[in-house]
DSSP file (Angstrom, degrees, kcal/mol; ACC not computed):
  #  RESIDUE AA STRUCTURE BP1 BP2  ACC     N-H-->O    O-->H-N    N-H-->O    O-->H-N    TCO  KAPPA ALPHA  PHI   PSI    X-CA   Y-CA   Z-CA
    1    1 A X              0   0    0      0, 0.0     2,-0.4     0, 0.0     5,-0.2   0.000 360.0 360.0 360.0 100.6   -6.9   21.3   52.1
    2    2 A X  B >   -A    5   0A   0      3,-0.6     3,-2.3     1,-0.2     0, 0.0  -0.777 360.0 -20.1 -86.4 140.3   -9.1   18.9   54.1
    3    3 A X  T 3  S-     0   0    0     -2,-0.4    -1,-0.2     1,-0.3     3,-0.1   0.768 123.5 -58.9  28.5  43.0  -12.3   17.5   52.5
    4    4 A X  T 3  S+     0   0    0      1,-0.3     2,-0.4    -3,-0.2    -1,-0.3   0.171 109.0 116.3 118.9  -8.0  -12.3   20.1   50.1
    5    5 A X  B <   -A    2   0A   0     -3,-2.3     2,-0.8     1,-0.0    -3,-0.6  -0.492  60.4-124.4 -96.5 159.9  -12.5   22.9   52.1
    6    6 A X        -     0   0    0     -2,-0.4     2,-0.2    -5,-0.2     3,-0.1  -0.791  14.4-134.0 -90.9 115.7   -9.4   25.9   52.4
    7    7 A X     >  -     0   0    0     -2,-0.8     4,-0.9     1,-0.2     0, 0.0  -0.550  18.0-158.1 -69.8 136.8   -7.9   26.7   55.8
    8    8 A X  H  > S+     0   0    0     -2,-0.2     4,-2.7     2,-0.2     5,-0.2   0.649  87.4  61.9 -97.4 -30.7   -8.2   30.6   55.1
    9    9 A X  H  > S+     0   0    0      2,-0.2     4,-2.4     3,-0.2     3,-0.3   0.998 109.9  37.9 -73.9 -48.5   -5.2   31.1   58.0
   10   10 A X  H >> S+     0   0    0      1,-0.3     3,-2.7     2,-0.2     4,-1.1   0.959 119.2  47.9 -65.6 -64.6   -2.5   29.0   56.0
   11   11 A X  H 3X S+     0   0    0     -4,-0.9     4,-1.6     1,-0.4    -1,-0.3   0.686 115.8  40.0 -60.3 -43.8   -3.7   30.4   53.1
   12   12 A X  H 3X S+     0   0    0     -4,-2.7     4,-1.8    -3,-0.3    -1,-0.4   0.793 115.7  61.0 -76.5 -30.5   -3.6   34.4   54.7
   13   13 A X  H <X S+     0   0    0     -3,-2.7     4,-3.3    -4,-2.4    -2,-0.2   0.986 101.7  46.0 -78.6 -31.8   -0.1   33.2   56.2
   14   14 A X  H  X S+     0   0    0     -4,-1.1     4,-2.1     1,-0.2     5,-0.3   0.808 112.0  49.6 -55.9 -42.5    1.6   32.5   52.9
   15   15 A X  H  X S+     0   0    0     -4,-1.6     4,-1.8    -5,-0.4    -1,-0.2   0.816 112.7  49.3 -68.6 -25.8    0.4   35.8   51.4
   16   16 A X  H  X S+     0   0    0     -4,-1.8     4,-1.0     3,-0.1    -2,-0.2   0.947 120.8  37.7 -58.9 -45.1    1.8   37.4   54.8
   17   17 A X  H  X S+     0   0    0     -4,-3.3     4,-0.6    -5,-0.2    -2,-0.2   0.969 120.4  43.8 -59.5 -53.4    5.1   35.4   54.1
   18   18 A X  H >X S+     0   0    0     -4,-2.1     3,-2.5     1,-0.3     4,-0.8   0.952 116.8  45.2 -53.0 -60.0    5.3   35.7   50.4
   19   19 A X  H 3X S+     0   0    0     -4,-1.8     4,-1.5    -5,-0.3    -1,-0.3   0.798 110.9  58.7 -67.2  -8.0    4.4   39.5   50.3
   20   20 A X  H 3X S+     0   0    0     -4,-1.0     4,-1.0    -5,-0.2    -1,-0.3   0.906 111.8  37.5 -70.1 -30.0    6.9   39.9   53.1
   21   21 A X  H X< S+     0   0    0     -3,-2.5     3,-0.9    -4,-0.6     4,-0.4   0.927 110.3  55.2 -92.2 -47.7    9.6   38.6   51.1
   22   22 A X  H >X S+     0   0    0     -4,-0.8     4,-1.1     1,-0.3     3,-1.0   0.755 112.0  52.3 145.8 -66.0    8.7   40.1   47.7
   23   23 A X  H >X S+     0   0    0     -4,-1.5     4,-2.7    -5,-0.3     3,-1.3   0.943 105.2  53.0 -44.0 -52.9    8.8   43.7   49.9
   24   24 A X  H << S+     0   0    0     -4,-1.0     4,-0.4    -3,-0.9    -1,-0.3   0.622 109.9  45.8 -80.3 -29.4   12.1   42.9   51.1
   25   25 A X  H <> S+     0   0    0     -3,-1.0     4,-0.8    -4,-0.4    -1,-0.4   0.505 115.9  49.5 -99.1  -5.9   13.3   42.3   47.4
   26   26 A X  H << S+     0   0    0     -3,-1.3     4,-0.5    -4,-1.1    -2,-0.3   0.883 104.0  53.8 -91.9 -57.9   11.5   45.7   46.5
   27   27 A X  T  < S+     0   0    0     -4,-2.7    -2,-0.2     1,-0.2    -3,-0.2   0.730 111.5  54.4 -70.8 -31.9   13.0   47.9   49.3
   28   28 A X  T >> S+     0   0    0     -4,-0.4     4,-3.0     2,-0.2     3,-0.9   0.825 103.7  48.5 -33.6 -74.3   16.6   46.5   47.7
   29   29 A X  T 3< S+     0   0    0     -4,-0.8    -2,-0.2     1,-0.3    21,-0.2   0.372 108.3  56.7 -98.1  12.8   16.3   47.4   44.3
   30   30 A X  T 34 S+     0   0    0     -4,-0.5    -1,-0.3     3,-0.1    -2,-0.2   0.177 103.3  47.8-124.4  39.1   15.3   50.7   45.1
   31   31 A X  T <> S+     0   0    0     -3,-0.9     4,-2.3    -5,-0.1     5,-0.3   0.432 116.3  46.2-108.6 -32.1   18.0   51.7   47.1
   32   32 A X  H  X S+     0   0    0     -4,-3.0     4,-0.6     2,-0.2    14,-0.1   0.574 113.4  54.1 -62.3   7.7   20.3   50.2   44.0
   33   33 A X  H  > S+     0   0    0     -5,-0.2     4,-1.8     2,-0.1    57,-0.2   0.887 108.3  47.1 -96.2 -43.4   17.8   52.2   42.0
   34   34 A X  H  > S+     0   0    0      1,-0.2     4,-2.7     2,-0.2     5,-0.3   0.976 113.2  48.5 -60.9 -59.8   18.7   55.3   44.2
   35   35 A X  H  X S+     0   0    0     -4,-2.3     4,-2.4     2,-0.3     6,-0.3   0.936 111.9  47.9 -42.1 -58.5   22.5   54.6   43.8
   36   36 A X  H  X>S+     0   0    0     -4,-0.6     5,-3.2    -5,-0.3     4,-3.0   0.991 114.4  48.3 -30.7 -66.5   22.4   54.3   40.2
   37   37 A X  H  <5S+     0   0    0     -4,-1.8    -2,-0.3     2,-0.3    -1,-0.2   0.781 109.7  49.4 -63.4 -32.2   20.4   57.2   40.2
   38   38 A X  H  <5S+     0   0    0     -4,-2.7    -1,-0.2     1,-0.2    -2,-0.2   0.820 108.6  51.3 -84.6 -25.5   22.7   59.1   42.3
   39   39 A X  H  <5S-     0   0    0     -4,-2.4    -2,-0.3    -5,-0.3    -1,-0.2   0.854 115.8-110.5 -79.0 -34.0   26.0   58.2   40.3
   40   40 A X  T  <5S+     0   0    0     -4,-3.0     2,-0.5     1,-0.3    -3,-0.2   0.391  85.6 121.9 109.7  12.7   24.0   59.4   36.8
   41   41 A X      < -     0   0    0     -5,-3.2     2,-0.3    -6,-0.3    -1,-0.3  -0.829  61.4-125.9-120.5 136.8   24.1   55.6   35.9
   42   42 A X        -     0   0    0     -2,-0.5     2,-0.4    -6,-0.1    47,-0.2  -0.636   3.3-154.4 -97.8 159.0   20.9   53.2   35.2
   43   43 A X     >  +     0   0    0     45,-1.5     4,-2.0    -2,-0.3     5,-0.2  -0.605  16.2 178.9-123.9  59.4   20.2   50.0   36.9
   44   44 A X  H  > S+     0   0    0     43,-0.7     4,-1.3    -2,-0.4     5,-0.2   0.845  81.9  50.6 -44.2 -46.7   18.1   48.3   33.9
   45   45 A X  H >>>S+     0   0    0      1,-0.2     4,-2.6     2,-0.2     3,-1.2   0.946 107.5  52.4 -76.6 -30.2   17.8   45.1   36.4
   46   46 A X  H 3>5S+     0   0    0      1,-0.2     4,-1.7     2,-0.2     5,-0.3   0.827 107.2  49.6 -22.4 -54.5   16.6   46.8   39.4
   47   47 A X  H 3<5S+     0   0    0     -4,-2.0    -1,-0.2     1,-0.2    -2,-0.2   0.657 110.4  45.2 -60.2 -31.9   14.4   48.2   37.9
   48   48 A X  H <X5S+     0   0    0     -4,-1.3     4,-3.2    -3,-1.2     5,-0.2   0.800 112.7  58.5 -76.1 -55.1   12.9   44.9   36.1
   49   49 A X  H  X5S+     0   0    0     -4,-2.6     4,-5.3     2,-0.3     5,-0.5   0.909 105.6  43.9 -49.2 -56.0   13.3   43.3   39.5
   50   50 A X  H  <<S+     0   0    0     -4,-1.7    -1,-0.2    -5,-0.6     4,-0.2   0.718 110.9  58.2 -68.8 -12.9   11.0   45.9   41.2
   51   51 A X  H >> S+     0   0    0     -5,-0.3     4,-1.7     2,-0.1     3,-1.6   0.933 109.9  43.2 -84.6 -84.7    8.9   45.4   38.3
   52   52 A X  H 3X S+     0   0    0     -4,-3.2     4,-2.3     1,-0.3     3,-0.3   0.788 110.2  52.1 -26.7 -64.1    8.8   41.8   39.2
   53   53 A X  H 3X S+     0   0    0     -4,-5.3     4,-2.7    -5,-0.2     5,-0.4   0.875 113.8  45.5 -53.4 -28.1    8.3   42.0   42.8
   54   54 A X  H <> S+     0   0    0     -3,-1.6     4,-3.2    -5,-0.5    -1,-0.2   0.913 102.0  57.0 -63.7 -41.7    5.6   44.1   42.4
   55   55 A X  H  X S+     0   0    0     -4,-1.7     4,-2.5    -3,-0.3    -1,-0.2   0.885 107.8  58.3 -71.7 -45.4    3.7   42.7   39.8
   56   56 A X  H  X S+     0   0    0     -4,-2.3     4,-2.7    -5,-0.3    -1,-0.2   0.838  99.3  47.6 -58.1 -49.6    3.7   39.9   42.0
   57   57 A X  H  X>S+     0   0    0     -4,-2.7     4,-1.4    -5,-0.3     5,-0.6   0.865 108.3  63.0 -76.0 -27.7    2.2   41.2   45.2
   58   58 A X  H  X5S+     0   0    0     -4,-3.2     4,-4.4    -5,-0.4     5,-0.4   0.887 107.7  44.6 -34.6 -75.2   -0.6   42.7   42.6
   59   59 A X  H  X5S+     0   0    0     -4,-2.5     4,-0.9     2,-0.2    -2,-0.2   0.798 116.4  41.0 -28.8 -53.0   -1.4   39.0   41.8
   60   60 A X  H >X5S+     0   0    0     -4,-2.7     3,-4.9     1,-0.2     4,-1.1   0.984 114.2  58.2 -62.5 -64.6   -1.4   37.6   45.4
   61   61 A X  H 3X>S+     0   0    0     -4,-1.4     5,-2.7     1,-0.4     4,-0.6   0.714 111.3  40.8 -27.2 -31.7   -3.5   40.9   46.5
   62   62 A X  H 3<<S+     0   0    0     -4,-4.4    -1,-0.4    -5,-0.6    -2,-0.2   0.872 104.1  60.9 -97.7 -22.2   -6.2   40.2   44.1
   63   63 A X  H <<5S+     0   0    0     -3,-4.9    -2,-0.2    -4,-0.9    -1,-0.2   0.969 117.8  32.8 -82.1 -43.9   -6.4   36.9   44.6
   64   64 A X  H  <5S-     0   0    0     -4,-1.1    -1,-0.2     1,-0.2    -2,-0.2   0.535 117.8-107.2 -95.6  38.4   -7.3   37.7   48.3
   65   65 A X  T  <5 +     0   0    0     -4,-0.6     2,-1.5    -5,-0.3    -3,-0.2   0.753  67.8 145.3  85.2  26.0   -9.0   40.8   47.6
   66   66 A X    >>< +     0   0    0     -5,-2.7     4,-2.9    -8,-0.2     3,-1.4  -0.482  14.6 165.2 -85.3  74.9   -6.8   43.2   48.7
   67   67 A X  H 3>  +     0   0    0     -2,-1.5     4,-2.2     1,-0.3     5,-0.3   0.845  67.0  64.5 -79.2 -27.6   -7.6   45.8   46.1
   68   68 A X  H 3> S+     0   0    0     -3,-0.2     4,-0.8     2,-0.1    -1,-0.3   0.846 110.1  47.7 -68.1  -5.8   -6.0   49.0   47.6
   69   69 A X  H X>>S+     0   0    0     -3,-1.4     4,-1.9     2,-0.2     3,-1.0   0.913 109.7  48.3 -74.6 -69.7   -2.7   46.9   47.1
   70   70 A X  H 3X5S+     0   0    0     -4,-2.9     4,-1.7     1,-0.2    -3,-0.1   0.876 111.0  50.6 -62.7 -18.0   -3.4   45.9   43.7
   71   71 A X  H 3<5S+     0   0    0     -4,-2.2     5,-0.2     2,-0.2    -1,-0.2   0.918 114.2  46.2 -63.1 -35.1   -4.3   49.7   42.8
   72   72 A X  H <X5S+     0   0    0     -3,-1.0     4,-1.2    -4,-0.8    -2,-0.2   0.843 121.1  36.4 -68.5 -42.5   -0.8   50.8   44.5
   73   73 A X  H  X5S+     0   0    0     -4,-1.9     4,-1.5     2,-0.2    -2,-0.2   0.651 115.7  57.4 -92.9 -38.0    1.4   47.8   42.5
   74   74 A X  H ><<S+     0   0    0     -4,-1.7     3,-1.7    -5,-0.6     2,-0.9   0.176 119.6  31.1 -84.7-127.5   -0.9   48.3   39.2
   75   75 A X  H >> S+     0   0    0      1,-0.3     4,-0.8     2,-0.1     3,-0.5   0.058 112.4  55.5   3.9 -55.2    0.1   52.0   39.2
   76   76 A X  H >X S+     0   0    0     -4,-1.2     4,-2.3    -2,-0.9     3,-0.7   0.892 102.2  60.0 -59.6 -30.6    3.4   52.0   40.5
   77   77 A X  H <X S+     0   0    0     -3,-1.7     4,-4.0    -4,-1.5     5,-0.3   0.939 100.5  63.5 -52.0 -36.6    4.4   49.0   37.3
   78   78 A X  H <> S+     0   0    0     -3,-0.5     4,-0.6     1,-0.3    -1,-0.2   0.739 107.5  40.5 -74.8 -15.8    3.2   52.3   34.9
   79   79 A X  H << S+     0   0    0     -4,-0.8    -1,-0.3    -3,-0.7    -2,-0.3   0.902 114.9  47.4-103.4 -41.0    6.2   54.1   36.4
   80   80 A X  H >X S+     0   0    0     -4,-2.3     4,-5.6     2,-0.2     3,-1.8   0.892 110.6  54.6 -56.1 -52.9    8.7   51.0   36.3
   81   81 A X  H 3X S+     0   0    0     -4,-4.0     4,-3.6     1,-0.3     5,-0.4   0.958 107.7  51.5 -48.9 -53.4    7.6   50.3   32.4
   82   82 A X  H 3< S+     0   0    0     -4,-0.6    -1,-0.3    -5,-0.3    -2,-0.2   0.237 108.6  53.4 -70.7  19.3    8.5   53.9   31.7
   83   83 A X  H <4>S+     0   0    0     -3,-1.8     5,-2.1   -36,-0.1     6,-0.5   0.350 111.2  43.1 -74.7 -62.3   11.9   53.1   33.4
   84   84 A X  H ><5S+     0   0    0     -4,-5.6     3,-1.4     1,-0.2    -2,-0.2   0.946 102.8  56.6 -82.2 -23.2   12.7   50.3   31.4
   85   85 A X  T 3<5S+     0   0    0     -4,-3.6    -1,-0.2     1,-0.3    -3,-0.1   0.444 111.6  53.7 -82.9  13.2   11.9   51.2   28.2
   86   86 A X  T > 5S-     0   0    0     -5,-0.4     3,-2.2   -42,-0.1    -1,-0.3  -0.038 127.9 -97.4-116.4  47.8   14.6   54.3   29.2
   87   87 A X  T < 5S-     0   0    0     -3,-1.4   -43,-0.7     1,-0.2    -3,-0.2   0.253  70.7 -48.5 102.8 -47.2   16.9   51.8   30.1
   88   88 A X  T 3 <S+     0   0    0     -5,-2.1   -45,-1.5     1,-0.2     2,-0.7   0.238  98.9 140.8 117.3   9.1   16.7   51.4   33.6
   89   89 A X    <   +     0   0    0     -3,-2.2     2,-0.2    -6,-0.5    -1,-0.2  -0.517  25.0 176.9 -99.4 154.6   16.8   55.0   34.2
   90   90 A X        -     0   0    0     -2,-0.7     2,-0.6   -57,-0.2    -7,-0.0  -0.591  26.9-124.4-125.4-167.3   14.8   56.8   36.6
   91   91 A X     >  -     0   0    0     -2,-0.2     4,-1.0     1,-0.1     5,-0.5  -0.904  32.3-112.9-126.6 123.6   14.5   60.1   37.9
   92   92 A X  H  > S+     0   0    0     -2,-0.6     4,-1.1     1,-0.2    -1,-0.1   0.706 121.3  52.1 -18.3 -42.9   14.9   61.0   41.8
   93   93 A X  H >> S+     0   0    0      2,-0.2     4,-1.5     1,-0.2     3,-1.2   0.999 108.1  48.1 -54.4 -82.0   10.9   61.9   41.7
   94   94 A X  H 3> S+     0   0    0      1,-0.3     4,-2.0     2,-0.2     3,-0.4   0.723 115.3  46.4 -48.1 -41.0   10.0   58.4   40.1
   95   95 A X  H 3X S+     0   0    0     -4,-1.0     4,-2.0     1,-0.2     5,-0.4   0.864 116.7  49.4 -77.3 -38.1   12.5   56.6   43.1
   96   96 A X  H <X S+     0   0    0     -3,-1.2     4,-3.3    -4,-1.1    -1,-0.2   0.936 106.2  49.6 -42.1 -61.1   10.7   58.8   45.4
   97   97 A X  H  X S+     0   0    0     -4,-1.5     4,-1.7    -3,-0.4     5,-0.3   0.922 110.9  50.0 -47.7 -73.5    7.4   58.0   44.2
   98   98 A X  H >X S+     0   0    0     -4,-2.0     3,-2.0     2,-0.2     4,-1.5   0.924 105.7  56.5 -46.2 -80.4    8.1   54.1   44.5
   99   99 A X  H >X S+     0   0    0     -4,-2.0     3,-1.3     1,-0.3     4,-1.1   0.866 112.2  47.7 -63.2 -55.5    9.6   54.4   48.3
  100  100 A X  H 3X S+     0   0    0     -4,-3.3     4,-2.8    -5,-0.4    -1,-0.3   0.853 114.6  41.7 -40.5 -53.4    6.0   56.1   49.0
  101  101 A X  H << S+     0   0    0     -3,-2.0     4,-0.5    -4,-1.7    -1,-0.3   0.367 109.8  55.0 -99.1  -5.6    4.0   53.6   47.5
  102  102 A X  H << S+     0   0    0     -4,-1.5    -1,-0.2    -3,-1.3    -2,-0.2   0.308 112.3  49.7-111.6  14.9    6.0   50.6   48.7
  103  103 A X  H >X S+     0   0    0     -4,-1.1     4,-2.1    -5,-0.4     3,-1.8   0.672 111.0  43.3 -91.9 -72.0    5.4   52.0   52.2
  104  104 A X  T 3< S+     0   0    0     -4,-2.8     4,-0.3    -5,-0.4    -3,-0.2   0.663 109.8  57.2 -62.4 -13.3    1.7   52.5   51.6
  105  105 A X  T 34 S+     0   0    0     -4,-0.5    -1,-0.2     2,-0.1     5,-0.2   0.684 119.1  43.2 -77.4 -33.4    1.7   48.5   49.8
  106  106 A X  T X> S+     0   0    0     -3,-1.8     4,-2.1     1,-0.2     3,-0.8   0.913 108.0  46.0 -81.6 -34.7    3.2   47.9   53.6
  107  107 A X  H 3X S+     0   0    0     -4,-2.1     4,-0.9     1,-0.2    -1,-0.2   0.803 118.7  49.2 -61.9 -29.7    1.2   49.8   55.9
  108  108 A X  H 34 S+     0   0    0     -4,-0.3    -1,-0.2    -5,-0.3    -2,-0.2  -0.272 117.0  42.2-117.6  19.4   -1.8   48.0   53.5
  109  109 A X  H X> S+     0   0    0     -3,-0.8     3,-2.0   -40,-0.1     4,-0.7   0.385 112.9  59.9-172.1 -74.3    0.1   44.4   54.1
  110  110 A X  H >< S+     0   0    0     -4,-2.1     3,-1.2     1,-0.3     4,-0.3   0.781 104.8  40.5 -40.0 -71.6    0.5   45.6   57.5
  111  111 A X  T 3< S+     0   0    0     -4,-0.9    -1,-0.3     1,-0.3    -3,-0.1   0.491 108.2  57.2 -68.4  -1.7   -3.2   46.0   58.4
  112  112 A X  T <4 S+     0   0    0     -3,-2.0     3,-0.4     1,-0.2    -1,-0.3   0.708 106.6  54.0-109.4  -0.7   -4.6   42.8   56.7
  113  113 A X  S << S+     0   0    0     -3,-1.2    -1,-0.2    -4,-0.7    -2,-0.2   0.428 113.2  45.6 -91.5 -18.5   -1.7   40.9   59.3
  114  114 A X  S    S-     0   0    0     -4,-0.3     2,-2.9     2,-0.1    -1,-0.2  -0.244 115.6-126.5-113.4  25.4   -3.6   42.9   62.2
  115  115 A X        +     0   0    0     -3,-0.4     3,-0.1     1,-0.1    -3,-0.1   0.437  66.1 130.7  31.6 -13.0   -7.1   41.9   60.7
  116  116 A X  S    S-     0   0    0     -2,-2.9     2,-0.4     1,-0.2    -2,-0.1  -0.056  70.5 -75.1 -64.6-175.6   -8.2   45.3   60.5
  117  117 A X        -     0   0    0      1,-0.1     2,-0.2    -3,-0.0    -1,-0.2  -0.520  46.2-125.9 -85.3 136.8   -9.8   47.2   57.6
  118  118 A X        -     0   0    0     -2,-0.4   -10,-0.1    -3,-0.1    -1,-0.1  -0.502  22.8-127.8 -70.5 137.5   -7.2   48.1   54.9
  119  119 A X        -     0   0    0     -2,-0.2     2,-0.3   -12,-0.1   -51,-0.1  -0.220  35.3-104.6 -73.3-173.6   -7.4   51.8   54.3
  120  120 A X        -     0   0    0    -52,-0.1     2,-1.0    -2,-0.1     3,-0.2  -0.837  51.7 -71.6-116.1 152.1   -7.9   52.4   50.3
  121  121 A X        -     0   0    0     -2,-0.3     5,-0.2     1,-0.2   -16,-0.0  -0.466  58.9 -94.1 -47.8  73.4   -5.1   53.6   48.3
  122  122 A X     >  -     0   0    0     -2,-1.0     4,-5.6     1,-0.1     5,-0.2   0.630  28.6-142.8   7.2  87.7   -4.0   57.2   48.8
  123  123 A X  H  > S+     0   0    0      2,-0.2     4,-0.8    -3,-0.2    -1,-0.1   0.758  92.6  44.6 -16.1 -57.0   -5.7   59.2   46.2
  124  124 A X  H >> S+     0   0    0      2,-0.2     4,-2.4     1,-0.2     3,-1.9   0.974 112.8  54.6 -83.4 -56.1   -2.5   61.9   45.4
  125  125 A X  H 3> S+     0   0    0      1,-0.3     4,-4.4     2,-0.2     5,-0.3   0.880 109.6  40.1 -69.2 -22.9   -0.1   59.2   45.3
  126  126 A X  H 3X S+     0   0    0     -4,-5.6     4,-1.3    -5,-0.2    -1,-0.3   0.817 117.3  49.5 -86.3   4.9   -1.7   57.1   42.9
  127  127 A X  H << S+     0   0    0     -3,-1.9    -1,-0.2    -4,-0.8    -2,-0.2   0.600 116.4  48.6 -93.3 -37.4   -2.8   60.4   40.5
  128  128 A X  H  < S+     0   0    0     -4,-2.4    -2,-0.2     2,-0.1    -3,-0.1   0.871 113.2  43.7 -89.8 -24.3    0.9   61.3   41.0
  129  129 A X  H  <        0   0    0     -4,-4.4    -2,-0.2    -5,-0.4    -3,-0.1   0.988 360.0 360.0 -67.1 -32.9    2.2   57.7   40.0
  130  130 A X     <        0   0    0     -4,-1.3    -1,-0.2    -5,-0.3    -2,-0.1   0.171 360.0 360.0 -68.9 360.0   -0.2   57.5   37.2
């Protein structure tokens, strides 16, 4: 910050960096969510973890106004919550669900690193996270 104003490129490259890393920790703990899932066994911190990461790219997304993100991370948490309070289990569907919608939080991540316009949040998936 010089004289008071905000370089908008550091600012947009640290939400590139952050939400890149924050993906990277997402994409993780749902393939231990899948493993879990595939043994019959629940992964309470995966699950909490994905919860975390998520919740987290909401926060940056809204602060710079990426609102098909924070609809994709607000919706996808409503499937994570119902995950932890069973434990940490999830259901093939719900892991499913998540890999879709932390593709479409990337494709949406994706475009705002290209300057273009962010498409808006896939309609069925979030009616089907929700």
């Amino acid at each position: 910050m010089t004289g008071g104003v905000i370089d908008l490129k550091q600012f947009l490259s640290g939400f590139l960096s952050e939400t890149s890393e924050l993906l990277r920790t997402a994409n993780v703990n749902l393939l231990l969510l899948e493993s879990a899932t595939t043994k019959g066994s629940p992964n309470a911190r995966a699950v909490r973890e994905l919860y975390r990461a998520l919740h987290t790219i909401k926060g940056l997304s809204a602060m710079v106004g990426v609102e098909p993100i924070v609809d994709l991370a607000h919706a996808m948490e409503t499937v994570l919550r119902v995950a932890d309070r069973g434990s940490g289990q999830m259901s093939q569907e719900a892991i499913e669900l998540s890999r879709k919608g932390v593709k479409a939080i990337e494709d949406r991540i994706d475009a705002v690193a290209k300057h273009k316009e962010v498409p808006r949040a896939p309609a069925h998936l979030l009616e089907a996270l929700g």
